[in-house]
C-alpha positions as CSV (number, residue, x, y, z in Angstrom):
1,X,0.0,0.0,0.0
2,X,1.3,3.6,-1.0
3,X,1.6,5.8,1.9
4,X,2.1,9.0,0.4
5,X,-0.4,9.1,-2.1
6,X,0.2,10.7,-5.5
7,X,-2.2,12.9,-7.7
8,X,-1.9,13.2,-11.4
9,X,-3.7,15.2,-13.6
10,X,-5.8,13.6,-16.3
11,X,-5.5,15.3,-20.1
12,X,-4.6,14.8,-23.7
13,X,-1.8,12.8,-22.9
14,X,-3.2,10.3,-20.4
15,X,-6.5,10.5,-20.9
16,X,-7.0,7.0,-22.9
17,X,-7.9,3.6,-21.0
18,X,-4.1,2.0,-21.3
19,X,-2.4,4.8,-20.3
20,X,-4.9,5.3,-17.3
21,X,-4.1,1.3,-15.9
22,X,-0.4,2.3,-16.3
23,X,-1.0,5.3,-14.1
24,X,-2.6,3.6,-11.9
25,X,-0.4,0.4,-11.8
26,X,2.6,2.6,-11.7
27,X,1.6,4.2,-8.2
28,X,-1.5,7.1,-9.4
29,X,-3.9,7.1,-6.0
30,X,-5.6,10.2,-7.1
31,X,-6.5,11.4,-10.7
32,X,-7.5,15.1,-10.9
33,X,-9.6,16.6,-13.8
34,X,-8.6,20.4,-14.2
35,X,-12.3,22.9,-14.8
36,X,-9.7,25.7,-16.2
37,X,-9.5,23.9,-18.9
38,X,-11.8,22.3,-21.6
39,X,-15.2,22.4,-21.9
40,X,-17.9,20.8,-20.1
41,X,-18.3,18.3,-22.7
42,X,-14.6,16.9,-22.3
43,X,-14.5,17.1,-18.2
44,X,-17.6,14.8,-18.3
45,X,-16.5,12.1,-20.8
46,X,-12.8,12.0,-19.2
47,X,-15.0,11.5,-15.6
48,X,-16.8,8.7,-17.0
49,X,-13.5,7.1,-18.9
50,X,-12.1,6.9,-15.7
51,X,-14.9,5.6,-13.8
52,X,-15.2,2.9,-16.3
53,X,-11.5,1.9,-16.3
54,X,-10.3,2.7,-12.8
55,X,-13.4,3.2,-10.9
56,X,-11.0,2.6,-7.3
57,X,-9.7,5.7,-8.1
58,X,-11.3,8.9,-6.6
59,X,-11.2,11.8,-8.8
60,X,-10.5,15.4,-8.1
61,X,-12.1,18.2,-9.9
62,X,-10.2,21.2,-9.7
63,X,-12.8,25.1,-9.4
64,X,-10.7,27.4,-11.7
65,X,-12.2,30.3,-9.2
66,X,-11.2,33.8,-8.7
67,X,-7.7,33.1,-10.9
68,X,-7.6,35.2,-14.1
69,X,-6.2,33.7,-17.6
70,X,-6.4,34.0,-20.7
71,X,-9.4,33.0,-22.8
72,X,-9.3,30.4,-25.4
73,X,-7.1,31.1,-28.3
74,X,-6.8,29.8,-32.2
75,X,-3.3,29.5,-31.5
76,X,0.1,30.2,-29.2
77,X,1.1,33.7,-29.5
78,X,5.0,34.3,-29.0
79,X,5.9,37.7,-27.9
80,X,9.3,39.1,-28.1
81,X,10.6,42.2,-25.7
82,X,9.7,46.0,-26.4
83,X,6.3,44.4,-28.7
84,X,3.1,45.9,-28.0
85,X,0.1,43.7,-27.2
86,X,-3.1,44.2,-26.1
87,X,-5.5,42.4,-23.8
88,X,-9.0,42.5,-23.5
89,X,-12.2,42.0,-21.1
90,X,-14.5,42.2,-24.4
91,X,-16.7,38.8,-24.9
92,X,-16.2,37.0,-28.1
93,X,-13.2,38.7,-29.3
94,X,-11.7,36.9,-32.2
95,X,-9.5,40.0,-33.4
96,X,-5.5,39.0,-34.0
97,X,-4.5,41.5,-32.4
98,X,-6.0,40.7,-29.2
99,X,-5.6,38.7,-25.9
100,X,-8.9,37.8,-24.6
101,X,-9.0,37.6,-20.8
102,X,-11.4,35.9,-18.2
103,X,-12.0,38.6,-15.5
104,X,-14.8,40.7,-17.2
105,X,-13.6,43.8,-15.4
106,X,-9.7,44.2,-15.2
107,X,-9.5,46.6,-17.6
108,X,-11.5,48.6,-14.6
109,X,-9.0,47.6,-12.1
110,X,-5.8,48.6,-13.4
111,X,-3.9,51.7,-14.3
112,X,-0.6,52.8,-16.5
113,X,2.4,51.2,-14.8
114,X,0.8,48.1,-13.2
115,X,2.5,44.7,-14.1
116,X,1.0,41.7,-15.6
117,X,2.8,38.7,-15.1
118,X,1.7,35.6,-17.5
119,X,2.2,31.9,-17.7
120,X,4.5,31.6,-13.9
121,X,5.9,35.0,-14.4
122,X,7.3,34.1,-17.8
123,X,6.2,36.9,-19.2
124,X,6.0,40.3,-18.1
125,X,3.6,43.6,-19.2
126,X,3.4,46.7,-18.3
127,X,0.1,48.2,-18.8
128,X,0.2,51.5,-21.0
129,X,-2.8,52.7,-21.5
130,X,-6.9,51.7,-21.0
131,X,-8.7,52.3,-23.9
132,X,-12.7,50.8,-23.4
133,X,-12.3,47.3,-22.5
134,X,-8.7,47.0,-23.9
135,X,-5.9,46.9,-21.6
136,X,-2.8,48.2,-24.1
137,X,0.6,46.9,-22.3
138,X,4.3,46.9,-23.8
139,X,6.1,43.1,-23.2
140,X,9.4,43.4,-20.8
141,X,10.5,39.8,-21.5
142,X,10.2,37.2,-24.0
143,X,7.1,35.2,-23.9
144,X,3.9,33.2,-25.0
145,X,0.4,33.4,-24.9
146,X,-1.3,30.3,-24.5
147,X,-5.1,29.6,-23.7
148,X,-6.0,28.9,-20.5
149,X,-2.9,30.1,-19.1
150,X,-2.6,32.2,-15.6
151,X,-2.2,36.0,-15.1
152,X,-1.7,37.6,-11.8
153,X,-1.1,41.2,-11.2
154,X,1.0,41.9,-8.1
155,X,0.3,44.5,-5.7
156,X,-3.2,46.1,-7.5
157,X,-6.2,45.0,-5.2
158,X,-9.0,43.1,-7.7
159,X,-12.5,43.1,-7.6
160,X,-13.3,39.9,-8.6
161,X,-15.8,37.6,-6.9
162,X,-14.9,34.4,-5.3
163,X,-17.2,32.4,-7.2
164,X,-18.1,33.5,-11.0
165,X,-21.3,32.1,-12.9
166,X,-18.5,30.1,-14.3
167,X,-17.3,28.8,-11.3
168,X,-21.1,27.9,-9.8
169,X,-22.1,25.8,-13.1
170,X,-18.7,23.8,-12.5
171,X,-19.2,23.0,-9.3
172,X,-23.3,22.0,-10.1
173,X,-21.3,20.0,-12.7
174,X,-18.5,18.1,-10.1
175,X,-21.4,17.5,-7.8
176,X,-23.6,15.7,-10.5
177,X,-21.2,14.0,-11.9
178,X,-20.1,12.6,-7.9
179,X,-16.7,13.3,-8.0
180,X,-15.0,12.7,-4.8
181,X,-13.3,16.0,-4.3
182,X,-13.1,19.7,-6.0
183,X,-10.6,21.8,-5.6
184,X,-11.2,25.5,-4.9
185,X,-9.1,28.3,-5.9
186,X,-7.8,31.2,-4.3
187,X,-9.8,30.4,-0.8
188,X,-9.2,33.2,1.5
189,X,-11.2,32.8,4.7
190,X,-13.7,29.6,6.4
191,X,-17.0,31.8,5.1
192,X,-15.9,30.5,1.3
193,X,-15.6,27.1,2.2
194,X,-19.4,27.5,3.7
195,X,-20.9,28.9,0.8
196,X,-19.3,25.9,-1.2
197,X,-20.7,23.7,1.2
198,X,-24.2,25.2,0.9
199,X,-23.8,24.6,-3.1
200,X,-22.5,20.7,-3.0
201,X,-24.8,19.6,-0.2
202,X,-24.2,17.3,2.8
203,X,-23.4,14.2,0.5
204,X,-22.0,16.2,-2.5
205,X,-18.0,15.9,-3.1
206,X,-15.4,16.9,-0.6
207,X,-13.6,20.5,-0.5
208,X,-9.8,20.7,-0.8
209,X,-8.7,24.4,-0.2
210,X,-6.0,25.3,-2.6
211,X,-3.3,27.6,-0.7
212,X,-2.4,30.2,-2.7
213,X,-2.6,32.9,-1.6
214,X,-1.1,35.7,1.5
215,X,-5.1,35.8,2.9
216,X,-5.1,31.7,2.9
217,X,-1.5,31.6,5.0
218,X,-3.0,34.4,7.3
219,X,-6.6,32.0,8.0
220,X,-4.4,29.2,7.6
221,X,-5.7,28.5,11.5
222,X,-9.6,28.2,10.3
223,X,-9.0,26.7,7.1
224,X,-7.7,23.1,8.4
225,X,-11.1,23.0,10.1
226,X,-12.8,23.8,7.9
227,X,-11.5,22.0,5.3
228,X,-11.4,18.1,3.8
229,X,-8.0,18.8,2.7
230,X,-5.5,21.1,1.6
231,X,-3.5,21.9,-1.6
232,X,-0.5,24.0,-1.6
233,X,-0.2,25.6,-4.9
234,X,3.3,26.7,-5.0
235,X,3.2,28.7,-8.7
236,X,0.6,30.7,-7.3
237,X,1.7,31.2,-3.9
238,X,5.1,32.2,-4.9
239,X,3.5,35.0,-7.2
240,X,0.9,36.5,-4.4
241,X,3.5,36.2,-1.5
242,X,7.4,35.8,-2.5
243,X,9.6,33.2,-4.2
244,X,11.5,33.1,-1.6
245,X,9.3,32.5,1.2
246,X,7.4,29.6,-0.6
247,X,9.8,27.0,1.2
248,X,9.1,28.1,4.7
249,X,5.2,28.6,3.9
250,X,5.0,25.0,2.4
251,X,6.7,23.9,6.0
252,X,4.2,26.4,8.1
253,X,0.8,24.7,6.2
254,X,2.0,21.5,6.5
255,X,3.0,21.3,10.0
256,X,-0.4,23.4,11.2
257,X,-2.7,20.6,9.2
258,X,-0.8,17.6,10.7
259,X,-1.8,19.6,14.3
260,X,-5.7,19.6,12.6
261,X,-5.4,15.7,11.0
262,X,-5.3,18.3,7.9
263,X,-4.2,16.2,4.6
264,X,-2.3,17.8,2.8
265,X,-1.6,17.5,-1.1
266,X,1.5,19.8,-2.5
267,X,1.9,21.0,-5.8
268,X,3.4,22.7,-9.0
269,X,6.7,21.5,-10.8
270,X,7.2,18.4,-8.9
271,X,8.6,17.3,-12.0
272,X,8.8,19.6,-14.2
273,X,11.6,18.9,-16.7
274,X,10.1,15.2,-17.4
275,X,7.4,17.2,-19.2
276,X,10.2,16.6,-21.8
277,X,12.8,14.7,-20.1
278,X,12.6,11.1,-19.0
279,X,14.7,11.7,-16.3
280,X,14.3,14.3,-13.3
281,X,16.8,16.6,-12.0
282,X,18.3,16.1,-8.7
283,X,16.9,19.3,-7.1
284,X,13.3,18.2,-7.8
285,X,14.0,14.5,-6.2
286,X,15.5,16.7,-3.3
287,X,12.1,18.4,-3.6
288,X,10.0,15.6,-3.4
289,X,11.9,14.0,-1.2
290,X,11.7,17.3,1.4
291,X,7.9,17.3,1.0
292,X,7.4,13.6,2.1
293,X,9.7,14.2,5.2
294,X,7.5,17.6,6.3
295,X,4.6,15.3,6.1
296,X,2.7,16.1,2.9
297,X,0.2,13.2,2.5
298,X,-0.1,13.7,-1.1
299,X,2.2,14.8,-4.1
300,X,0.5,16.5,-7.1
301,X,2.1,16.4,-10.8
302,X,0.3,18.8,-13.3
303,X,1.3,19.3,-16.8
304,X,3.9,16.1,-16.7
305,X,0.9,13.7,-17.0
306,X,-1.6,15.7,-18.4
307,X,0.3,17.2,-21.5
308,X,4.1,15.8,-21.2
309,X,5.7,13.3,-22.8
310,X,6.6,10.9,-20.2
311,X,3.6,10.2,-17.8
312,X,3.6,6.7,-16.9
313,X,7.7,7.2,-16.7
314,X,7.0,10.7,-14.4
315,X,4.7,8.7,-11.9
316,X,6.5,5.6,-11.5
317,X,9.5,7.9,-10.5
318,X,7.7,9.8,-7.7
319,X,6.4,6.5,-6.2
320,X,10.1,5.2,-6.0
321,X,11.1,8.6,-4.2
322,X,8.4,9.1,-2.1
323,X,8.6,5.3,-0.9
324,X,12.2,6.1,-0.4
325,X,11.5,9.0,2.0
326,X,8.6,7.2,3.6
327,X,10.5,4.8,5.2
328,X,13.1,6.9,6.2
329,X,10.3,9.3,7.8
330,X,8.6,6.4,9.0
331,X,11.7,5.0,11.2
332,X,12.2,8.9,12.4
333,X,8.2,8.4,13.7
334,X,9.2,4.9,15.1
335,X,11.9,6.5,17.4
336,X,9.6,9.5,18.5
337,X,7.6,10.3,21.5
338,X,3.8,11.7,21.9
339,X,2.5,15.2,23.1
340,X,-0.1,15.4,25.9
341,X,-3.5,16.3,25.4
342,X,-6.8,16.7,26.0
343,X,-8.4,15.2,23.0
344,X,-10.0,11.6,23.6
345,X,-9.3,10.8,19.4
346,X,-5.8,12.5,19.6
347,X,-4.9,10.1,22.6
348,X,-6.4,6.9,21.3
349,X,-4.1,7.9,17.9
350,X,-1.1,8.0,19.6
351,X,-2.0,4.7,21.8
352,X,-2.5,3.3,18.3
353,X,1.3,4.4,17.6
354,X,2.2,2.8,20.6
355,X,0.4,-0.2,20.3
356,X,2.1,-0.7,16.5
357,X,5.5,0.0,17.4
358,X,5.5,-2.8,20.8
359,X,3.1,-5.4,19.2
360,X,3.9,-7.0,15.8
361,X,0.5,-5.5,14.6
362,X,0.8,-6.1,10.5
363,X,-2.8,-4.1,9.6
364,X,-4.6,-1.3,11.3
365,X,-8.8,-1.7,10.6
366,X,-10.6,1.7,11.1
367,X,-14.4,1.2,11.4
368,X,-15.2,4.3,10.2
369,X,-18.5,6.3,8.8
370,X,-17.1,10.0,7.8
371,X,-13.5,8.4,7.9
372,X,-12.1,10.9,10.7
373,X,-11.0,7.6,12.1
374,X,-8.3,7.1,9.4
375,X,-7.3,10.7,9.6
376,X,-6.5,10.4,12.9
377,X,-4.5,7.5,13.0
378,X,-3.2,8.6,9.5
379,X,-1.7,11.5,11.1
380,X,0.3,9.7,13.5
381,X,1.8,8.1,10.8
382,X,2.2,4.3,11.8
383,X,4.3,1.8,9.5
384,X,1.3,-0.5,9.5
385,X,-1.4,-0.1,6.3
386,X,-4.3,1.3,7.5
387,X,-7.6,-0.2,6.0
388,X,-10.5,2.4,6.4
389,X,-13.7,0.2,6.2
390,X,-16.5,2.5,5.8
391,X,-20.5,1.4,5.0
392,X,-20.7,4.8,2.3
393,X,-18.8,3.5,-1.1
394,X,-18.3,7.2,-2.3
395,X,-16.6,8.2,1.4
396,X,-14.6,4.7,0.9
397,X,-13.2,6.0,-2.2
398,X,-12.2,9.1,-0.8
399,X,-10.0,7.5,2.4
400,X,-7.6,6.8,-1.1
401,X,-6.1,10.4,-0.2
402,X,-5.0,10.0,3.1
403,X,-1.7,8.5,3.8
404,X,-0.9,5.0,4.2
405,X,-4.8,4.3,3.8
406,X,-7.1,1.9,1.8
407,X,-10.6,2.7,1.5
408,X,-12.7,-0.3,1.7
409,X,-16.7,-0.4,1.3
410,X,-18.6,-3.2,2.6
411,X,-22.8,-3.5,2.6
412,X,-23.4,-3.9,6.4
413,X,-25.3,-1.6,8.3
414,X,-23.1,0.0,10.9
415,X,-24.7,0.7,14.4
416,X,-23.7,4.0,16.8
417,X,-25.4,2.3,19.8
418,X,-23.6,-1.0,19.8
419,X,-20.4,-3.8,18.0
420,X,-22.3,-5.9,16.4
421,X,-20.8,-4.6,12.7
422,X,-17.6,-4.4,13.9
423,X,-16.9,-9.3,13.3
424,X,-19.1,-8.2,10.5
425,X,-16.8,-6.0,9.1
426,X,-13.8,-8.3,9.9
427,X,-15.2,-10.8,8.1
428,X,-15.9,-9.5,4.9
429,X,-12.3,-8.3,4.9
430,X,-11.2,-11.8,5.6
431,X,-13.5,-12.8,2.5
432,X,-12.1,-10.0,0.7
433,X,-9.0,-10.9,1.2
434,X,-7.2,-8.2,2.7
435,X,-7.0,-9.9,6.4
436,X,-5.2,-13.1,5.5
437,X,-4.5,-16.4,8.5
438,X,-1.0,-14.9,10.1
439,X,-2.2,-10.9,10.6
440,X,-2.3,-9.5,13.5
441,X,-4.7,-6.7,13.5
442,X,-5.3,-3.9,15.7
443,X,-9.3,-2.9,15.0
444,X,-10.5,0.8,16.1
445,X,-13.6,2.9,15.9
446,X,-12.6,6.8,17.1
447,X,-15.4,9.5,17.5
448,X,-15.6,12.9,16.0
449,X,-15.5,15.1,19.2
450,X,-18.2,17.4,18.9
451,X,-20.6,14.2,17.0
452,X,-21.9,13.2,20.9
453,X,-21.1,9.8,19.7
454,X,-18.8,8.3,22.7
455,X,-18.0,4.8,20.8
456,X,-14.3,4.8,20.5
457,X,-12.1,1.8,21.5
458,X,-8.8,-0.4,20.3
459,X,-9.1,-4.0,20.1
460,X,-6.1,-6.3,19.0
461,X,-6.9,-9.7,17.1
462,X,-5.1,-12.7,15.5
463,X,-6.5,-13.3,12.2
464,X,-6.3,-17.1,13.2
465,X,-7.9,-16.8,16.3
466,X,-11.0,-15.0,14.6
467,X,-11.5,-17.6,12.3
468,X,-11.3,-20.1,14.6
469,X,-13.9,-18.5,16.9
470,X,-16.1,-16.9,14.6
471,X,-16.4,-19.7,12.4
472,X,-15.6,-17.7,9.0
473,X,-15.3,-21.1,7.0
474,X,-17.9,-23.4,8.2
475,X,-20.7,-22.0,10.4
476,X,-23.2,-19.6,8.3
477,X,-22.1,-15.8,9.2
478,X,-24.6,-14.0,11.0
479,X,-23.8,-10.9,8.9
480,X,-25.3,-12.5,6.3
């Protein structure tokens, strides 16, 4: 089982049925559709190619949000230094002279002398003049247009919604089409995540709060709670706060979620050259490498498996190094000693990590509705897989992002007033064959604090033994 779980994005280059079994079998936990680009039309039949050929694997649809780019494009514009180009706000602009943007009112927010930076600060404007709806700027670098690419103007305060139209009909989209997460950009504050809340619905997809963004670092405290998971979006981030800082934020965010059983998933140019390259550098191994050991449960690769030319090859290398890292992480946890606390779930995970580094425990089974359960004990990081066994097969899928867990779905009804599911539950794993003769298995259920369920317990269990009791191979099961 992979502990740190990777996410790659589906598009034209991976987005057939072999290539998505070799993602998968070459260590892809995650596969993330990206709403900035395509249409609606191409989202919903990549969704349903990869429900059809690797329906295990949750999917994450990413909310372009308040982030500005530019529109759609017959073609890639180069632009060389000193040219003069123009962008525009205008709808439906199919000019050759002009850059159509997606924020309908820039050319309202800026002035002569603001900076435009393009495609990961690439390229670089300077605004001239506003004429109407065009925005009439002078290149300082070398450059390309490209559709669907970012812009971000530093330092000029934008008037831009949170959620656009746009944005609303994508996420009535992700929620009809039951995706497991979406992805929301630019999230400043916990009232954001509400109002997305409101939209999906109690049993619509899970919210991942990209971290982008100076306002996201300073709510950083209400986001984790707010929040099924985080994504730290270094290209961004590194353009609204500093380059140089990005290290030290990525650090901050993921040391405040592991405090809040936060997952986090890190992004942008894990692997950048093998877009093109079949071979990484060493400083994005190092980077990799760094990210696993700061406790990121997920790693994110972009445009090397949705447009490069090595995907499979690009995937099957981060497994290697973030199994690498793993277990060196996991013999630094093995060696380590727990805080003291107040929280019942926090003190049942660490007497989980205790219980799995004295006993020869070989699986860890979380009974779990919501699966707060396996974030707990996924937090604590413990060297034994962790199968999340949940009665809800979309929340199932969704344990996939946490580290070092297997979601499992089984048909049993689980009870908050007594144990009968839990042998249930054992059994069909047995059946299932994840609990095999010589386990030993350490079996938990752990509470949400503020659900006023009180249920939480450890129980430790030979495999053998629980055959032999239980009768799994000749009496008729009772679960059944």
């Amino acid at each position: 089982m992979n502990r740190v779980k990777i996410v790659a994005t589906i598009g034209p280059s991976t987005n057939h049925s072999n290539l998505l079994r070799s993602l998968q079998e070459s260590g892809m936990d995650v596969a993330r559709v990206n709403g900035s680009h395509g249409d609606l039309n191409w989202h919903e039949k990549a969704i349903a190619l990869l429900r059809k050929v690797v329906p295990d694997i949750p999917v994450l649809f990413d909310i372009p949000g308040r982030k500005i780019r530019i529109g759609r494009l017959d073609r890639d514009w180069v632009v060389a230094p000193l040219q003069q180009v123009t962008l525009t706000t205008e709808d439906g602009v199919h000019e050759q002279d002009k850059v159509p943007v997606t924020y309908c009112n820039l050319h309202r927010d800026l002035a002569p002398g603001d900076t435009i930076l393009v495609d990961d600060t690439l390229l670089r404007l300077t605004v001239v003049d506003i004429v109407g709806r065009d925005i009439r700027c002078q290149a300082k670098t070398a450059g390309q247009f490209r559709s669907g690419k970012g812009i971000h103007i530093p330092q000029v305060e934008l008037h831009n919604e949170f959620l656009s139209n746009r944005d609303r009909q994508l996420i009535d989209f992700a929620t009809h089409s039951g995706v497991d997460f979406i992805g929301l950009s630019f999230v400043g504050n916990a009232s954001q995540i509400g109002d997305v809340r409101a939209l999906v619905g109690e049993k619509g997809p899970q919210i991942i709060s990209k971290i982008e963004t100076q306002e996201a670092i300073d709510h950083l405290d209400e986001l984790v709670k707010v929040s099924d998971g985080l994504m730290i979006d270094r290209g961004d981030l590194s353009m609204e706060t500093s380059i140089e800082s990005v290290a030290l934020l990525q650090k901050q965010v993921l040391s405040e979620a592991q405090r809040a059983d936060c997952p986090v998933i890190v992004a942008t140019e894990m692997l950048q050259s093998m877009v093109n390259r079949p071979i990484p550098t060493k400083a994005e191994v190092n980077d990799i490498t760094c990210a696993v050991l700061d406790g990121a449960s997920a790693l994110m690769l972009s445009e090397e498996t949705a447009a490069g030319r090595f995907p499979v090859e690009a995937v099957s290398l981060m497994r290697q190094v973030a199994n690498t890292a793993s277990e060196h992480l996991q013999a630094l946890f093995d060696q380590g000693k727990s805080q003291d606390t107040e929280s019942v779930p926090q003190a049942i995970g660490d007497a989980i990590s205790l219980i799995c580094r004295r006993l020869k425990v070989t699986k860890i089974v979380a009974i779990t509705i919501s699966g707060y359960a396996a974030s707990v004990i996924a937090s604590k990081m413990p060297r034994q897989p962790i199968l999340a066994v949940s009665n809800d097969a979309d929340a199932a899928r969704r344990f996939n992002l946490l580290r070092g867990v297997k979601g499992i779905h089984v048909n049993i009804p689980f009870s908050r007033t007594n144990m009968n599911h839990i042998p249930c539950c054992l059994e069909a794993l047995w059946k299932r064959g994840d609990l095999v003769e010589k386990d030993l298995v350490l079996v938990t259920a752990v509470s949400y604090p503020k659900s006023g369920n009180r249920m939480n317990f450890i129980e430790t269990h030979r495999v053998s033994d629980l055959r032999e009791s239980l009768g799994w191979d000749s009496a008729p099961s009772f679960c059944t």
